[in-house]
N, CA, C and O of each residue as an XYZ file, in Angstrom:
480
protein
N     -90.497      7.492    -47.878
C     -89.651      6.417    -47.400
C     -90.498      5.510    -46.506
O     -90.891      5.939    -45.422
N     -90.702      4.656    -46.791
C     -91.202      3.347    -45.803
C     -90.242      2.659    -44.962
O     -89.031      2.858    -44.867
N     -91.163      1.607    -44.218
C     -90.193      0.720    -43.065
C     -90.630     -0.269    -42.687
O     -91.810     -0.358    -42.347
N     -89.578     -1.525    -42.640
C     -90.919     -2.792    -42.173
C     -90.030     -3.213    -41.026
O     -89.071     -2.628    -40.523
N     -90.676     -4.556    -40.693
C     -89.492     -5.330    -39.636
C     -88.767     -6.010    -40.541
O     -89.209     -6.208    -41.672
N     -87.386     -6.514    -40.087
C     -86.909     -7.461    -40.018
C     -87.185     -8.577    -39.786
O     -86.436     -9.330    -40.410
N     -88.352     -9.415    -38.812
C     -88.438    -10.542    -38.476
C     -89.553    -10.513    -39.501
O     -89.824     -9.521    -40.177
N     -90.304    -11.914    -39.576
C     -91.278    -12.625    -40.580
C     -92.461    -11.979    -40.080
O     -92.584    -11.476    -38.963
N     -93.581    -12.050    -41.273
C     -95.150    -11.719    -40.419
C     -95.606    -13.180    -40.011
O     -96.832    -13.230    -40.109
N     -95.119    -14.292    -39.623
C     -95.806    -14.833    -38.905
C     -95.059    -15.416    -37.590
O     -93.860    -15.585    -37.811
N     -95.390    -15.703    -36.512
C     -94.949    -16.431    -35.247
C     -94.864    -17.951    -35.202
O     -95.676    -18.646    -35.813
N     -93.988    -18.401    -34.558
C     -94.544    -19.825    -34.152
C     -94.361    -20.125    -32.155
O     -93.665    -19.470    -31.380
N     -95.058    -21.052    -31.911
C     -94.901    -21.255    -30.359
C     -95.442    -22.388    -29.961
O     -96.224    -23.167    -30.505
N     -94.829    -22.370    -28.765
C     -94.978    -24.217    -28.463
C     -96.360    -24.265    -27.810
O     -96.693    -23.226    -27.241
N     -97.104    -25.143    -27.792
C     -97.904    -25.740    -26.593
C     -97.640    -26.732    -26.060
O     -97.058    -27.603    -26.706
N     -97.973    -26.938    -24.720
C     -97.156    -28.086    -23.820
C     -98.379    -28.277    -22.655
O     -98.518    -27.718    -21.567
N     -99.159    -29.242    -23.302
C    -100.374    -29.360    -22.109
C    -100.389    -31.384    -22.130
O     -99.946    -32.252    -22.881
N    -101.146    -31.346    -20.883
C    -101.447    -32.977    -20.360
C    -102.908    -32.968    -20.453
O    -103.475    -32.074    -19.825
N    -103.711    -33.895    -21.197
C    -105.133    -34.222    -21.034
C    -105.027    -35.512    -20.686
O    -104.306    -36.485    -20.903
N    -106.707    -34.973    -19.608
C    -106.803    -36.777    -18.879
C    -107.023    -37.562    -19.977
O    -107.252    -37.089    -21.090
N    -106.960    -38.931    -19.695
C    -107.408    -39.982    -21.017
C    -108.022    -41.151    -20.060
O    -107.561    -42.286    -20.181
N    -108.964    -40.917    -19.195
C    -109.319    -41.952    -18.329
C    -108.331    -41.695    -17.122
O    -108.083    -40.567    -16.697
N    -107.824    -42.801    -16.644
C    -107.154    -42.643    -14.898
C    -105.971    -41.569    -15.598
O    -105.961    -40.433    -15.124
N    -105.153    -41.826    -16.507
C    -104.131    -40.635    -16.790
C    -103.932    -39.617    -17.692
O    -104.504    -39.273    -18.726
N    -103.225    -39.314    -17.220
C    -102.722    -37.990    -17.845
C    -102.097    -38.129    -19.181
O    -101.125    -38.846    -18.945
N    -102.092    -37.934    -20.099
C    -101.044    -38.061    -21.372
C    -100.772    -36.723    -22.080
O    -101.666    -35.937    -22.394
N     -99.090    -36.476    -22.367
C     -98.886    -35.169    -22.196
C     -99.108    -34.848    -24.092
O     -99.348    -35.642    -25.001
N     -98.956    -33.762    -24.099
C     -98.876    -33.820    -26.037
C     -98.274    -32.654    -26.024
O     -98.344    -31.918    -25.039
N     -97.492    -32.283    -27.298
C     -96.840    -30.764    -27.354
C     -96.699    -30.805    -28.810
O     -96.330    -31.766    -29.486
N     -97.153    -29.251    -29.337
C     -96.674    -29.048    -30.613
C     -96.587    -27.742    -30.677
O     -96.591    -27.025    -29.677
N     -96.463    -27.132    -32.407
C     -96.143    -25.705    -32.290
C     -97.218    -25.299    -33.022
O     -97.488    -26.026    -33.978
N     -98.000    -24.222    -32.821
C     -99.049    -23.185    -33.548
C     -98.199    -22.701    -34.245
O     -97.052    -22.607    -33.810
N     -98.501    -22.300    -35.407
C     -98.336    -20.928    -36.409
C     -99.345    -19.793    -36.488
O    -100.502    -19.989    -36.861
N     -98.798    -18.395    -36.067
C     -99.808    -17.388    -36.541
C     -99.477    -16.530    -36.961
O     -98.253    -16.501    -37.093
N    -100.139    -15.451    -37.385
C     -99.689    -14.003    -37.691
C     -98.960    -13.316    -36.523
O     -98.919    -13.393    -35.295
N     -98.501    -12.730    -37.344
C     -97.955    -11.420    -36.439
C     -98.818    -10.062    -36.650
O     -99.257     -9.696    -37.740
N     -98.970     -9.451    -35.549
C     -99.613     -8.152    -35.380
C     -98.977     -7.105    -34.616
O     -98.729     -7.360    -33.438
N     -98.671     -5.979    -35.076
C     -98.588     -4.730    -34.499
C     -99.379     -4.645    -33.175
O    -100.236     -5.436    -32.781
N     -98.877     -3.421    -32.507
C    -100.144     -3.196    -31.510
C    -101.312     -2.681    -31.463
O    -102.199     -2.912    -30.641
N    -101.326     -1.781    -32.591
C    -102.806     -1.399    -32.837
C    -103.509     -2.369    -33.284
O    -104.544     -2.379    -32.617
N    -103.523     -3.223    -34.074
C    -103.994     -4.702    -34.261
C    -104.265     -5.313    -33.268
O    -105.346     -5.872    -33.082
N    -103.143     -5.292    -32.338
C    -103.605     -6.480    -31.174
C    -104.641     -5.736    -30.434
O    -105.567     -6.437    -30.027
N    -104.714     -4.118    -30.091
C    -105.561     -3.845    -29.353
C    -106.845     -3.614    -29.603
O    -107.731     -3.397    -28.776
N    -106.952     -3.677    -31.079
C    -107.953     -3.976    -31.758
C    -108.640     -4.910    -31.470
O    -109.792     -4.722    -31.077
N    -108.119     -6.139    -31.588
C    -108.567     -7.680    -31.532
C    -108.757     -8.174    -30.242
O    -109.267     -9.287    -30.117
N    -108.313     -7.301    -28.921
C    -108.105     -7.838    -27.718
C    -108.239     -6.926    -26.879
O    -107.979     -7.262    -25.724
N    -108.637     -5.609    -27.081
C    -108.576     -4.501    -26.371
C    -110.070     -4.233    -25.860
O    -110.825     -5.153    -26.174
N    -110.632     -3.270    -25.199
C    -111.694     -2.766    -24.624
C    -112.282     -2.894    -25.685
O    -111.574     -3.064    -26.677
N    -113.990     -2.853    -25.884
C    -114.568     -3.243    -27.358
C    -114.530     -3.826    -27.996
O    -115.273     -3.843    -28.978
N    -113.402     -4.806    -27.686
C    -113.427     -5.774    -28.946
C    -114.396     -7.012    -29.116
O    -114.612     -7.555    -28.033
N    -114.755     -7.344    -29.719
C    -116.432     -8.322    -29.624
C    -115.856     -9.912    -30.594
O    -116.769    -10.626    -31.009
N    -114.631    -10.285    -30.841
C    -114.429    -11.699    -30.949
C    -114.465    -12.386    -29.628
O    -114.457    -11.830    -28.529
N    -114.505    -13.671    -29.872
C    -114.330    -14.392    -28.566
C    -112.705    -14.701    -28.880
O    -112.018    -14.599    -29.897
N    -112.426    -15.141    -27.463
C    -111.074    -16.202    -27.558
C    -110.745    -16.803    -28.811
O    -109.790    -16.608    -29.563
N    -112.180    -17.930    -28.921
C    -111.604    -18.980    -29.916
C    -111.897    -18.213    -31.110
O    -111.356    -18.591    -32.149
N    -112.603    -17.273    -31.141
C    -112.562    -16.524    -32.803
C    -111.697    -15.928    -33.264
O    -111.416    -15.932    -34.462
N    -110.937    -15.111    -32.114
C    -109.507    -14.722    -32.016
C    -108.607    -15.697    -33.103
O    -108.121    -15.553    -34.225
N    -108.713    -17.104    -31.758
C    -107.382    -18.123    -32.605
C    -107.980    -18.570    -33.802
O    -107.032    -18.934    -34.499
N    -109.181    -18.770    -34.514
C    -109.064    -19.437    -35.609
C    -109.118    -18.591    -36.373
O    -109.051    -19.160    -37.463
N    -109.237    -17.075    -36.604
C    -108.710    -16.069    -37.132
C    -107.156    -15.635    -37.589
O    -106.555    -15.081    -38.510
N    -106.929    -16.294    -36.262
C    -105.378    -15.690    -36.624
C    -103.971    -16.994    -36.461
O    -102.781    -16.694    -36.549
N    -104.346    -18.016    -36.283
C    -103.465    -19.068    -35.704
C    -103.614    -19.868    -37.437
O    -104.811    -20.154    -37.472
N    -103.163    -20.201    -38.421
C    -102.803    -20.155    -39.335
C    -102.259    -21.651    -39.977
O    -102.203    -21.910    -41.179
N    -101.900    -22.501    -38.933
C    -100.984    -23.854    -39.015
C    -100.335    -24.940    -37.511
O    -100.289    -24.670    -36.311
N    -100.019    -25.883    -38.089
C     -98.880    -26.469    -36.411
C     -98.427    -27.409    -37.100
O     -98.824    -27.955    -38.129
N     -97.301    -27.593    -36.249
C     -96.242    -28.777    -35.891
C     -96.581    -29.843    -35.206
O     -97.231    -29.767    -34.164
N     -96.187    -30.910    -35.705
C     -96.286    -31.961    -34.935
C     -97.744    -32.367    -33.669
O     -97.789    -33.075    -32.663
N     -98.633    -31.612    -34.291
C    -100.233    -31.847    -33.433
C    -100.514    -33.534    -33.891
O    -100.493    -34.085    -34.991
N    -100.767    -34.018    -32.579
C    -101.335    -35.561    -32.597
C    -102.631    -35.607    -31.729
O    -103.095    -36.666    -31.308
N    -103.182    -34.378    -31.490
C    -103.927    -34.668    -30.320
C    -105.649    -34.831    -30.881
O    -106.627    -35.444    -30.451
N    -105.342    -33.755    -32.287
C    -106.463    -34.169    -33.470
C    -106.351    -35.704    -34.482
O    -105.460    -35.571    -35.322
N    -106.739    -36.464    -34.526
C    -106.785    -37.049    -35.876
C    -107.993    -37.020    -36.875
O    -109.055    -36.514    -36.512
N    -107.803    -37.706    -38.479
C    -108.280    -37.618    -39.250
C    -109.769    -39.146    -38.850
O    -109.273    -40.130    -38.302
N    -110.495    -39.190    -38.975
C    -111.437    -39.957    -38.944
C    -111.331    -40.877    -39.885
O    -111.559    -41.998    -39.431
N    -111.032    -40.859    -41.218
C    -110.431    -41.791    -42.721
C    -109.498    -42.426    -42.456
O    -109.462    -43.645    -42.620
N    -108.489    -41.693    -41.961
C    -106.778    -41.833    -42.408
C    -106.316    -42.811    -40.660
O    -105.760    -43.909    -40.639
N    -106.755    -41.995    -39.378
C    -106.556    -42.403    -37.950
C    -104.925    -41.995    -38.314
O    -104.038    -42.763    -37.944
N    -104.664    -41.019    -38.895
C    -103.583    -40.628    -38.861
C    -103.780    -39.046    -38.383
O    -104.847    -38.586    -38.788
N    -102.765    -37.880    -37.405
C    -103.010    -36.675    -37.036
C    -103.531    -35.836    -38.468
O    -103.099    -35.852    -39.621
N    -104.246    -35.373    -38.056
C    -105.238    -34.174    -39.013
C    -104.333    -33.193    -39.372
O    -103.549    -32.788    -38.513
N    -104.304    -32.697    -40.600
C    -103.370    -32.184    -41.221
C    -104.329    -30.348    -40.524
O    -105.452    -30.483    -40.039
N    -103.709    -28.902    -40.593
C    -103.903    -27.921    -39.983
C    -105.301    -27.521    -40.776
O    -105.162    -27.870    -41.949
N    -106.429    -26.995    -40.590
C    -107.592    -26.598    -41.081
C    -108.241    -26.080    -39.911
O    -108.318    -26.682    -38.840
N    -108.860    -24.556    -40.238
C    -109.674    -24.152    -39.100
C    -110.618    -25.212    -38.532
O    -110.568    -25.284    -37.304
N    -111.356    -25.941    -39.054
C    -112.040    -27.147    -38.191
C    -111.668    -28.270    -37.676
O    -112.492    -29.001    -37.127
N    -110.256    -28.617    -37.777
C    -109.626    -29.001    -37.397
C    -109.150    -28.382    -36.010
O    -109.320    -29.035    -34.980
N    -108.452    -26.915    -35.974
C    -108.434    -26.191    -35.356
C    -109.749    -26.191    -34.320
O    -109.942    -27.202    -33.645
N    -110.228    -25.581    -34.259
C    -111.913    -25.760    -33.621
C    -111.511    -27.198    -32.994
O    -110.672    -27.169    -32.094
N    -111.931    -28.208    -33.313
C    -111.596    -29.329    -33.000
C    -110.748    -29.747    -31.293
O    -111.049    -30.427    -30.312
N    -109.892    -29.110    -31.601
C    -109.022    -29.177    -30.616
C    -109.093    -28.211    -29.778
O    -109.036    -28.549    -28.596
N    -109.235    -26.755    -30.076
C    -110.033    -25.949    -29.135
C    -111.275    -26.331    -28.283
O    -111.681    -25.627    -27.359
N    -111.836    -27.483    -28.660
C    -113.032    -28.252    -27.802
C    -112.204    -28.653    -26.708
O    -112.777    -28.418    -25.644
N    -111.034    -29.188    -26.556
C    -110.301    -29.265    -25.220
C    -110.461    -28.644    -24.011
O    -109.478    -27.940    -23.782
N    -111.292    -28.604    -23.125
C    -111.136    -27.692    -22.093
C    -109.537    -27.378    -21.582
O    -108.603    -28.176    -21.502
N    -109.574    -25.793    -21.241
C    -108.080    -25.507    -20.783
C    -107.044    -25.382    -22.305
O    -105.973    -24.776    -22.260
N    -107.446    -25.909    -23.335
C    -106.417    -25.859    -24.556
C    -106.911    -24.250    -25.152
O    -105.860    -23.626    -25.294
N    -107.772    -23.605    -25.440
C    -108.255    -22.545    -25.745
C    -107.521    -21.220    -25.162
O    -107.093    -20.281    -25.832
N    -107.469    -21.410    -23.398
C    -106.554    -20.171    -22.802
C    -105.347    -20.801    -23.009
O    -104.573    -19.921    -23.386
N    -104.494    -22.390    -22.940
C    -103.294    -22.411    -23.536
C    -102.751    -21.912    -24.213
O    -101.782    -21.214    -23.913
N    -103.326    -22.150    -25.773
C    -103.401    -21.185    -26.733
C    -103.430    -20.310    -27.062
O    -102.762    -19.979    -28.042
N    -104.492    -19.194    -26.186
C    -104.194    -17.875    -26.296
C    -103.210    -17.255    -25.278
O    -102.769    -16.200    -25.733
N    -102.776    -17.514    -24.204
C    -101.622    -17.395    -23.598
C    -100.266    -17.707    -24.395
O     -99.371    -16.865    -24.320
N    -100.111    -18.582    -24.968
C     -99.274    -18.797    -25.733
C     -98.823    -17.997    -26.945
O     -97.716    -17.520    -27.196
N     -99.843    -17.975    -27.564
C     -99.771    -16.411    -28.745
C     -99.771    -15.572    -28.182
O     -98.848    -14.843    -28.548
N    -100.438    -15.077    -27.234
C     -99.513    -13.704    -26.770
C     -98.669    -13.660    -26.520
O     -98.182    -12.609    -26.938
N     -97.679    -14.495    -25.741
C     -96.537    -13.808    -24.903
C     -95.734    -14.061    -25.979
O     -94.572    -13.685    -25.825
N     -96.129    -14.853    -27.558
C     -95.221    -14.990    -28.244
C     -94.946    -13.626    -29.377
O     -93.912    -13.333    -29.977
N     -96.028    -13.087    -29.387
C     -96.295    -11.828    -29.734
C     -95.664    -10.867    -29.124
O     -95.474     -9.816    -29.737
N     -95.213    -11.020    -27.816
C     -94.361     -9.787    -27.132
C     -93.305    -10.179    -27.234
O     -93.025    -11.377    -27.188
N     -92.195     -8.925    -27.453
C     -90.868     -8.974    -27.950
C     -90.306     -9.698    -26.521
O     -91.036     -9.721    -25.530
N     -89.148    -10.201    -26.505
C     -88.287    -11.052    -25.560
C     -87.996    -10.594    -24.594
O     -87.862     -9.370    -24.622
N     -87.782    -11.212    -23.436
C     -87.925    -10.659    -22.452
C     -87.006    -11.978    -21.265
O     -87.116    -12.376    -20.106
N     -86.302    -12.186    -22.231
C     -85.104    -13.069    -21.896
C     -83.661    -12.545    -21.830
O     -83.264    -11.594    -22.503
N     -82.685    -13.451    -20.705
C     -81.718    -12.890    -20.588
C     -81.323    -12.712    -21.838
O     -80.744    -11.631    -21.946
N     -81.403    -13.481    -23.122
C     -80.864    -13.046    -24.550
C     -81.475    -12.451    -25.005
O     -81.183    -12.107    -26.151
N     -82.809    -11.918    -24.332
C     -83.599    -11.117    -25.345
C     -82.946     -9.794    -25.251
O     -82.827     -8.962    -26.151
N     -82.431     -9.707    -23.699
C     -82.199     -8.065    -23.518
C     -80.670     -7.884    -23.753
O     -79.624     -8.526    -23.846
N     -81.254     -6.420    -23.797
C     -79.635     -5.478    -24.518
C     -78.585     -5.334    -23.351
O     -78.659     -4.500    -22.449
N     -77.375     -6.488    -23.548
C     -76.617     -6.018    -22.485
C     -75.301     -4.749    -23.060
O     -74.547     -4.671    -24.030
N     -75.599     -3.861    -21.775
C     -74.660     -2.336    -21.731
C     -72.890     -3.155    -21.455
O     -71.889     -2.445    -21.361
């Protein structure tokens, strides 16, 4: 007899950061797509021994996004459609890299919201 989850194998989650652009700030927000992982996986990938970096982490496992404007296409000057070098790309952001991986994690941990939890 086997067993899987119920929810999808992949995640999605917001990012919500401000980069300077000269004197200001301009905010941008979109959503990553990634896998989902068990915990032996994650502690695999993130645990004592583990020898990826951060950003090898996310372009390993971060998969797609929503509404990203913060990349564009160089041809088109229209936002860059999702591609690990694309990806990369925007990980050149200082501060967008731990966004990112802060972000996939906590989206990776089950809820921990008043709706997440089991009310008695």
């Amino acid at each position: 007899m086997g067993f899987r989850l119920v929810v999808s194998d992949v995640i999605e989650f917001p990012i919500k950061v401000s980069v300077n652009d000269g004197p200001k700030a301009v905010p941008f927000s979109f959503t990553l797509v990634g896998r989902r992982m068990g915990v032996d996986e994650y502690r695999t990938a993130v645990g004592d021994g583990a020898t990826a970096t951060v950003r090898e982490f996310l372009v390993a496992n971060v998969t797609g996004w929503k509404g990203q404007r913060l990349v564009i296409d160089d041809d088109t000057s229209q936002p860059a459609d999702f591609s690990p070098e694309a990806f990369s790309a925007l990980l050149g952001v200082v501060g967008l890299e731990g966004a990112c991986f802060g972000a996939y994690l906590k989206a990776l941990a089950a809820s921990d919201t008043t709706e997440g939890r089991q009310k008695n």
